[in-house]
C-alpha positions as YAML, in Angstrom:
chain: A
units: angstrom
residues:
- id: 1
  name: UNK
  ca: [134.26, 84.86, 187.39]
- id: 2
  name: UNK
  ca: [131.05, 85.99, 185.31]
- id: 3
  name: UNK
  ca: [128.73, 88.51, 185.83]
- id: 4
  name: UNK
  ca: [125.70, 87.52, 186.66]
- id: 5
  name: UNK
  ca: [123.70, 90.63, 186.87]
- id: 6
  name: UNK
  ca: [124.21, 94.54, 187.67]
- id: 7
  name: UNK
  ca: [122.60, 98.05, 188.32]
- id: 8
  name: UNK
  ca: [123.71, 101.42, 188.91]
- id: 9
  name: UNK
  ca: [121.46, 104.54, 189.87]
- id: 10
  name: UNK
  ca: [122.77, 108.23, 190.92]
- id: 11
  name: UNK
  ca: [121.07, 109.88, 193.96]
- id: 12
  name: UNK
  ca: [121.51, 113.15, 195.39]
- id: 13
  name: UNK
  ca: [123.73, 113.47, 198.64]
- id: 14
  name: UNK
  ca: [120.80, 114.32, 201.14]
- id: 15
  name: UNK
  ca: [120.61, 112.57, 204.18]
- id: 16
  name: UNK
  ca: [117.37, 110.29, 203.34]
- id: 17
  name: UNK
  ca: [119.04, 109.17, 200.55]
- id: 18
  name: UNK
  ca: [121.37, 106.67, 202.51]
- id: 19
  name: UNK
  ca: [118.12, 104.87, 203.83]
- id: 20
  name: UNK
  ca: [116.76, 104.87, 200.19]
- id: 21
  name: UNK
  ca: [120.91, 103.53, 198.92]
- id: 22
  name: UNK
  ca: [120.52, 100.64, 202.04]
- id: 23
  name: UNK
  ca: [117.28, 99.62, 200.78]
- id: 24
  name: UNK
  ca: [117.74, 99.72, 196.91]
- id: 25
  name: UNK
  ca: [120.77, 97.40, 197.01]
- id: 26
  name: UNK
  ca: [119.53, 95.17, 199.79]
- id: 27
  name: UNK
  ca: [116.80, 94.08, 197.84]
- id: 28
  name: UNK
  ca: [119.50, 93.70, 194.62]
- id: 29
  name: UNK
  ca: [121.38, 91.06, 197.04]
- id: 30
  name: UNK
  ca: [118.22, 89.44, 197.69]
- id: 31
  name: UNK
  ca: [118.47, 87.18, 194.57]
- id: 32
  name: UNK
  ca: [121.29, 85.61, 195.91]
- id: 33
  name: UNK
  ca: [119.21, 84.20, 199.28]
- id: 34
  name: UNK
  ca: [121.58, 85.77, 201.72]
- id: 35
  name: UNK
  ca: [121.16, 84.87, 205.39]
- id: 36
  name: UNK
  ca: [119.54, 87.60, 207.77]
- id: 37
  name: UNK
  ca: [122.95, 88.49, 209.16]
- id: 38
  name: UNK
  ca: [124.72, 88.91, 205.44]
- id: 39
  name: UNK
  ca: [121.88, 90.77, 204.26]
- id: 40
  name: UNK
  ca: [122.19, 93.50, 207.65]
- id: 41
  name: UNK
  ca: [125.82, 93.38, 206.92]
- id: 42
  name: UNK
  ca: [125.63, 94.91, 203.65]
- id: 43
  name: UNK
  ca: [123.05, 96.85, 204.46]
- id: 44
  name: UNK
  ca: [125.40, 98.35, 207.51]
- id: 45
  name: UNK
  ca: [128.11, 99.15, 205.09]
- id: 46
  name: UNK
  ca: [126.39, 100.55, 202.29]
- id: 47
  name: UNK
  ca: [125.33, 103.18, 205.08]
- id: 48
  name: UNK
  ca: [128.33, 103.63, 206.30]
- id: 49
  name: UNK
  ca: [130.00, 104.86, 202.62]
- id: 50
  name: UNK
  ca: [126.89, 106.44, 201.49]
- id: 51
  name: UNK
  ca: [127.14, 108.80, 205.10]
- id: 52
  name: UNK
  ca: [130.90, 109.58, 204.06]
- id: 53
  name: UNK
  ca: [129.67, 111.13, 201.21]
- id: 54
  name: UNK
  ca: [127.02, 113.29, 202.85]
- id: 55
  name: UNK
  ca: [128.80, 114.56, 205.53]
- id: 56
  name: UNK
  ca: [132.36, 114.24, 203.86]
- id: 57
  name: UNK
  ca: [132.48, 114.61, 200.44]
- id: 58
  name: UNK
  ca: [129.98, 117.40, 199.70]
- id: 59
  name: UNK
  ca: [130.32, 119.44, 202.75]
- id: 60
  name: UNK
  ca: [128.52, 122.50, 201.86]
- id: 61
  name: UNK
  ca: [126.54, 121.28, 198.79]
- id: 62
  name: UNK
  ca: [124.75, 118.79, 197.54]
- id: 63
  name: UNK
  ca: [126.51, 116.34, 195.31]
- id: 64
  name: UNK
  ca: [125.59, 113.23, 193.31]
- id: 65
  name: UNK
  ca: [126.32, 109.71, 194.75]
- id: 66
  name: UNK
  ca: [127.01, 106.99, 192.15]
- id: 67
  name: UNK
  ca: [126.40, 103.43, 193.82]
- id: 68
  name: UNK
  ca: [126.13, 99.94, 191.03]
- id: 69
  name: UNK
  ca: [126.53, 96.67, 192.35]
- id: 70
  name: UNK
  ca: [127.38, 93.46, 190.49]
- id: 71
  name: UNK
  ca: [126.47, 89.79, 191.50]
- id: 72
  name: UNK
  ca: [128.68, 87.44, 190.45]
- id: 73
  name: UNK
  ca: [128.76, 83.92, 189.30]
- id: 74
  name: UNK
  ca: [130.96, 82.59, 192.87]
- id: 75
  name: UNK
  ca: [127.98, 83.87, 194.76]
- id: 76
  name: UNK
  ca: [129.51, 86.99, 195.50]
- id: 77
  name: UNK
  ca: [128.30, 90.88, 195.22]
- id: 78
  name: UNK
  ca: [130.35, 93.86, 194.42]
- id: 79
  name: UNK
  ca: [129.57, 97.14, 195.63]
- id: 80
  name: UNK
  ca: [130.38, 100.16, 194.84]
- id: 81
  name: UNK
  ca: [129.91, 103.80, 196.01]
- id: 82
  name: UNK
  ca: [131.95, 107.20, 194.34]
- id: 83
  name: UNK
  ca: [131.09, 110.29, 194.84]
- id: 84
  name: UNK
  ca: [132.94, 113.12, 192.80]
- id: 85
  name: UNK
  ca: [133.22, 115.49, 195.76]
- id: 86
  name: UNK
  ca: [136.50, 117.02, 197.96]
- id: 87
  name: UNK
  ca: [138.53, 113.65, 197.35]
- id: 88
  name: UNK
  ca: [140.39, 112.05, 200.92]
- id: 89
  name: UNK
  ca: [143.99, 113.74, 201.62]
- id: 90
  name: UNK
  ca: [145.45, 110.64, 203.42]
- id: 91
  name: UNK
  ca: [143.19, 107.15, 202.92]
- id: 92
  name: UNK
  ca: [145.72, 105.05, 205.04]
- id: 93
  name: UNK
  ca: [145.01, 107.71, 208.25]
- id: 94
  name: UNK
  ca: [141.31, 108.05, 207.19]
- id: 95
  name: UNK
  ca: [140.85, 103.93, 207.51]
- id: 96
  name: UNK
  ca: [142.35, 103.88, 210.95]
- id: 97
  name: UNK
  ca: [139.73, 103.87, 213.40]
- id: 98
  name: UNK
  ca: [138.14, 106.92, 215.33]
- id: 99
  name: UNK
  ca: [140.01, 109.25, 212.84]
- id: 100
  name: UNK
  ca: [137.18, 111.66, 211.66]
- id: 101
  name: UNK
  ca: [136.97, 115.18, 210.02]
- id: 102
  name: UNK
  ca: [133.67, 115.58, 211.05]
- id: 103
  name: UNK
  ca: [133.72, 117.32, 214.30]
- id: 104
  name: UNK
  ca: [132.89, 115.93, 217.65]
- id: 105
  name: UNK
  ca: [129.48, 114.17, 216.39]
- id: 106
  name: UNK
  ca: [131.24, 111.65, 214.21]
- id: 107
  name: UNK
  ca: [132.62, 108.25, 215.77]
- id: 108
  name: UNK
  ca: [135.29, 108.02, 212.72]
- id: 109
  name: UNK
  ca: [134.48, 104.33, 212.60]
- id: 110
  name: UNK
  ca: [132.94, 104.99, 209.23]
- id: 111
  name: UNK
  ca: [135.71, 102.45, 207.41]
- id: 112
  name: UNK
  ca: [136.17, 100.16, 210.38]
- id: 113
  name: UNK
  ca: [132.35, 98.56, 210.08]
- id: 114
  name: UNK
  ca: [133.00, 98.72, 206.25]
- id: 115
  name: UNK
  ca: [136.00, 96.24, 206.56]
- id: 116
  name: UNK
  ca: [134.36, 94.07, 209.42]
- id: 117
  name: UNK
  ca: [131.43, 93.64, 207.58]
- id: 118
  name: UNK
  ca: [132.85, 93.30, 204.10]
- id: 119
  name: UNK
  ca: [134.91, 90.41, 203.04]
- id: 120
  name: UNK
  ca: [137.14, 93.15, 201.18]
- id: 121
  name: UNK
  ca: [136.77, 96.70, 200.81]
- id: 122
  name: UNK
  ca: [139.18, 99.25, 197.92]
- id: 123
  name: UNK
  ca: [139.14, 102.81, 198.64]
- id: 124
  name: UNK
  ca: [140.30, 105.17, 195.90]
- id: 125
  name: UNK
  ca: [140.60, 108.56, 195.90]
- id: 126
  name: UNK
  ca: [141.91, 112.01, 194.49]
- id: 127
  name: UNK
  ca: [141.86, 115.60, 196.24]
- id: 128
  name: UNK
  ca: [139.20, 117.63, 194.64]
- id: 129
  name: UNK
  ca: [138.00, 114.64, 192.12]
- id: 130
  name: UNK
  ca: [136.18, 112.55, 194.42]
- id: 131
  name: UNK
  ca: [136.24, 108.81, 196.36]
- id: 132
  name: UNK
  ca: [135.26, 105.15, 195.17]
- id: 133
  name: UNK
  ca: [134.96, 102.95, 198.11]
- id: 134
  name: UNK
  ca: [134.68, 99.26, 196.80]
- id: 135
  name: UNK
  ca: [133.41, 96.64, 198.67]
- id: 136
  name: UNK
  ca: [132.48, 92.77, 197.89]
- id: 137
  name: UNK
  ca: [131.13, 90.18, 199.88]
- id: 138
  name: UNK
  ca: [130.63, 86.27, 199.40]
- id: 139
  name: UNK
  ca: [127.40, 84.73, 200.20]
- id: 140
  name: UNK
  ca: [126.75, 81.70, 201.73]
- id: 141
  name: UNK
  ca: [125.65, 78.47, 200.12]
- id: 142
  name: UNK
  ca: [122.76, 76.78, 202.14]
- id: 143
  name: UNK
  ca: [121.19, 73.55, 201.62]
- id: 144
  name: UNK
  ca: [118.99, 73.48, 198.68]
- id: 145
  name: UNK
  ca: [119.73, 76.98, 197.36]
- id: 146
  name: UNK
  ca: [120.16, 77.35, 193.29]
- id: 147
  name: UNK
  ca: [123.40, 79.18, 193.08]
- id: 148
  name: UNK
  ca: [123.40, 79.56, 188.99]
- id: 149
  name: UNK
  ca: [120.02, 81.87, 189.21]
...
């Protein structure tokens, strides 16, 4: 399938950077006329991986967060978020629901919205190199909508 269009940008991993992240690709996805519900879907998940690396990757510093996403000629977008920071021991047990590393105030749920809200969702990582959490979703055809942009 053919790229259609693209974008990358590199924040800083402070906190009001993930509403910043949310925004900046929701209005990317926006091209493709995605209902209300898609649109809060990837919005959701984009949170969710750009909070891992806040709170998970770069612990006690701050780190840079590398997020491009890609819109594709079968109406689909690509996401994805890497950070460069502590890496994830076990991915398999980090997936599984309610497994966290992040004390008592984390729901460890983080991956669980990612995959309900995501039609598929990659997660790659190395100790000590850092994570790249892939995501894509498919959006909806509606009546009357130009698909080809």
């Amino acid at each position: 399938m053919k790229s259609i269009n693209k974008f990358t940008i590199t924040l800083p991993s402070r906190s009001y950077n993930e509403a910043f992240a949310r925004s900046v690709v929701s209005s990317f996805v926006l091209q493709l006329d995605p209902t209300l519900d898609e649109l809060s879907d990837i919005k959701t998940a984009v949170s969710e991986a750009v909070t891992n690396c806040i709170v998970h990757a770069y612990k006690d510093y701050i780190g840079k967060i590398y997020i491009s996403a890609e819109i594709f000629s079968d109406n689909s977008v690509q996401v994805k978020i890497r950070d460069t920071g502590c890496g994830i021991p076990n991915v398999a047990e980090a997936m599984e629901p309610l497994y966290t590393t992040g004390g008592e105030d984390r729901a460890g749920l983080g991956f669980a919205v990612m995959q309900s809200f995501m039609d598929n969702l990659k997660v790659k990582s190395t100790i000590g190199k850092g994570t790249t959490v892939t995501m894509r979703k498919k959006i909806s055809l509606r009546a009357g909508k130009n698909a080809t942009l």
